[in-house]
LUMKOL-376638 format. One record per residue: x, y, z of N, C-alpha, C in turn; residue number from 1. Coordinates in Angstrom, 2 decimals, always signed. Each point is the difference from the previous one (the first is absolute). Layout:
n_px	n_py	n_pz	ca_px	ca_py	ca_pz	c_px	c_py	c_pz	nr
X	Y	Z	X	Y	Z	X	Y	Z	NUM
...
END
This chain:
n_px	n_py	n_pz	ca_px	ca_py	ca_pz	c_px	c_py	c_pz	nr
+5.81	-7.51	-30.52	-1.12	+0.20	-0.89	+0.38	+1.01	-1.07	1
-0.33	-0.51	-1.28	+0.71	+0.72	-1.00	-1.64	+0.88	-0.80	2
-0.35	+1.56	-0.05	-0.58	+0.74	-0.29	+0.21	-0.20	-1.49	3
-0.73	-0.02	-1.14	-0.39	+0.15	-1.37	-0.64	+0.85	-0.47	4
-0.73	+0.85	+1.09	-0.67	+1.25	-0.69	+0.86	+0.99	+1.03	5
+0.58	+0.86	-0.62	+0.58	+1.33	+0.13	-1.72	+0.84	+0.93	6
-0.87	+0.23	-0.71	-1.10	+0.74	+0.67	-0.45	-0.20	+1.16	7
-0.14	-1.87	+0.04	-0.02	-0.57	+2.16	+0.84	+0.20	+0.44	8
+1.52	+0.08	-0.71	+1.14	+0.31	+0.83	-0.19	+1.43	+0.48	9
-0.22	+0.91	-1.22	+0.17	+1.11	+1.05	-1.72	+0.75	+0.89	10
-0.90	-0.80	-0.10	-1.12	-0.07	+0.55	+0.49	-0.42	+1.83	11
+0.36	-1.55	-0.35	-0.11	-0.63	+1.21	+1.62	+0.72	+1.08	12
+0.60	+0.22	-0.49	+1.51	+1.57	+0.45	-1.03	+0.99	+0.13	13
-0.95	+0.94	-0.45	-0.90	+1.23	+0.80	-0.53	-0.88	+0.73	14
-1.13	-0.97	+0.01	-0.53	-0.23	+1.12	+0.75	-1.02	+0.97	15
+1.01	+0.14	+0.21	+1.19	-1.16	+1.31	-0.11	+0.82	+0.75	16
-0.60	-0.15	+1.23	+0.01	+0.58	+1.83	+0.28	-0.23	+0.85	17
+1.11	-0.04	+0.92	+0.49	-0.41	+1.28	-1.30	-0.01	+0.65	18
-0.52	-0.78	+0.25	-0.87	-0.27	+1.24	+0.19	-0.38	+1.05	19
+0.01	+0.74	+1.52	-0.31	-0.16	+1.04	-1.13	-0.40	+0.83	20
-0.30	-0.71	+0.92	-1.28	-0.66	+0.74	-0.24	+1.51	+0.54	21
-1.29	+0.40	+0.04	-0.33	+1.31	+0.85	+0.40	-0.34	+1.59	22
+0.22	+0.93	+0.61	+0.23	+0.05	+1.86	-1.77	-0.89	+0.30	23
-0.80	+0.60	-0.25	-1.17	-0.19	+0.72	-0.35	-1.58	-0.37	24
+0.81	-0.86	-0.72	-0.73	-1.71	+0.33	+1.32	-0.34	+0.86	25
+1.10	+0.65	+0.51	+0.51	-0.63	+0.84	-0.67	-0.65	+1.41	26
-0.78	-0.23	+0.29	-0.73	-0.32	+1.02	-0.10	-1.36	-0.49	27
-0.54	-0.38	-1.24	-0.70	-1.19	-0.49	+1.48	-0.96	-0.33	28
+1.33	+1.03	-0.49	+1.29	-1.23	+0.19	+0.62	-0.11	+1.26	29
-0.28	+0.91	+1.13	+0.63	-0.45	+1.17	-1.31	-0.99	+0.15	30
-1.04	-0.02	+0.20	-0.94	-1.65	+0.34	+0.37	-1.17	-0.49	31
+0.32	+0.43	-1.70	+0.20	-1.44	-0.86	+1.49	-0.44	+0.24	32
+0.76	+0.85	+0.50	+1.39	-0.16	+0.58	+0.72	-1.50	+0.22	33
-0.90	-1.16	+0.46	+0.35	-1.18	+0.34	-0.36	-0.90	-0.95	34
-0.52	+0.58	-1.04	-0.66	-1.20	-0.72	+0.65	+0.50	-1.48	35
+0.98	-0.40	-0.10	+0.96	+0.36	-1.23	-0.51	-0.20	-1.37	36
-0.35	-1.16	-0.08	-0.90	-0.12	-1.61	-1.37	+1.46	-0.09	37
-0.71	-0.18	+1.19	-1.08	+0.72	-0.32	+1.02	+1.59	-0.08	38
+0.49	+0.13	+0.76	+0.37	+1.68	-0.06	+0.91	+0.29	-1.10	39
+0.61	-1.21	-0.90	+0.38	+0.34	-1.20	-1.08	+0.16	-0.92	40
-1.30	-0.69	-0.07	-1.01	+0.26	-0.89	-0.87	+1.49	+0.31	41
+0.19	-0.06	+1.50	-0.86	+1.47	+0.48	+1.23	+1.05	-0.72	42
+1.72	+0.18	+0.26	+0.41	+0.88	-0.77	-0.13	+0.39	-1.34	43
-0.65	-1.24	-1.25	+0.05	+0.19	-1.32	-1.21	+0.64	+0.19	44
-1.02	-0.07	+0.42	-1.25	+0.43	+0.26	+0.14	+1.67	+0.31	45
+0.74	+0.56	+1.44	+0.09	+0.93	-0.13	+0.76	+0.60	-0.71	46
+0.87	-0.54	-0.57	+0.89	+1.20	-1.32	-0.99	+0.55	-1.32	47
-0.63	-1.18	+0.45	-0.95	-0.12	-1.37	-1.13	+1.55	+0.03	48
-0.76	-0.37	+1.63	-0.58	+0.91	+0.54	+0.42	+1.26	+0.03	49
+1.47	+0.31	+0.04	+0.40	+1.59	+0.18	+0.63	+0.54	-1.09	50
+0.08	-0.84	-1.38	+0.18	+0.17	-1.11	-0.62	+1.35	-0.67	51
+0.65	+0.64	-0.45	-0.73	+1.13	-0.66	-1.06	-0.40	-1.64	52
+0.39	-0.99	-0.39	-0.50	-0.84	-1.02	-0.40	-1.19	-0.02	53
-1.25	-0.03	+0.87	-0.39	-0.90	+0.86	-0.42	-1.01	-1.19	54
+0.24	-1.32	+0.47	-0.80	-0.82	-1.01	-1.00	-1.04	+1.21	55
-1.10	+0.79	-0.31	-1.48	-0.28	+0.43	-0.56	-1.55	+0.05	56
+0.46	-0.58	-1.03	-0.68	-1.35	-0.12	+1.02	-0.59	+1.03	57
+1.42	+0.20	-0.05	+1.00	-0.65	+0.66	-0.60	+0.29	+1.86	58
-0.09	+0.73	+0.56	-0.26	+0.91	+1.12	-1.41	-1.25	-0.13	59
-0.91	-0.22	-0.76	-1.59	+0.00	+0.90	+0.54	-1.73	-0.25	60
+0.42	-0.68	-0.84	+0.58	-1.51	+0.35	+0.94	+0.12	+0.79	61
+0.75	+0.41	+0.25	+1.16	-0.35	+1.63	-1.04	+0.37	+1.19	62
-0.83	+0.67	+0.10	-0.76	+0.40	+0.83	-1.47	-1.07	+0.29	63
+0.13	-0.87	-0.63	-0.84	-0.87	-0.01	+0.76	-1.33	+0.37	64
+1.46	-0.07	-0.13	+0.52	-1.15	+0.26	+0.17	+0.09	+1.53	65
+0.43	+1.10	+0.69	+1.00	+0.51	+1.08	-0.98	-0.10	+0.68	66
END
């Protein structure tokens, strides 16, 4: 993906965050553990969830699909 504005470039470089799933929904991927499609959609869900820059609309539609 090739950037054209210099300002999203260096916008979307400050806001880039390693995100980790928090410890406390591990409970909900050792359950979904066997069911591989769903616990790949439950992981985008929780990254999403422990995101420091949460995007809200994304979170309350996955949360309505799941």
């Amino acid at each position: 993906m090739t950037i054209k504005s210099k300002a999203l470039e260096v916008n979307l470089a400050s806001y880039k965050v390693d995100v980790s799933i928090d410890a406390k929904y591990a409970i909900l991927q050792d359950i979904m553990a066997r069911y591989f499609g769903l616990l790949d959609r439950l992981n985008t869900f929780l990254k999403e969830l422990s995101h420091p820059y949460r995007n809200w609309a994304f979170i309350v539609k996955e949360n309505r699909i799941l």
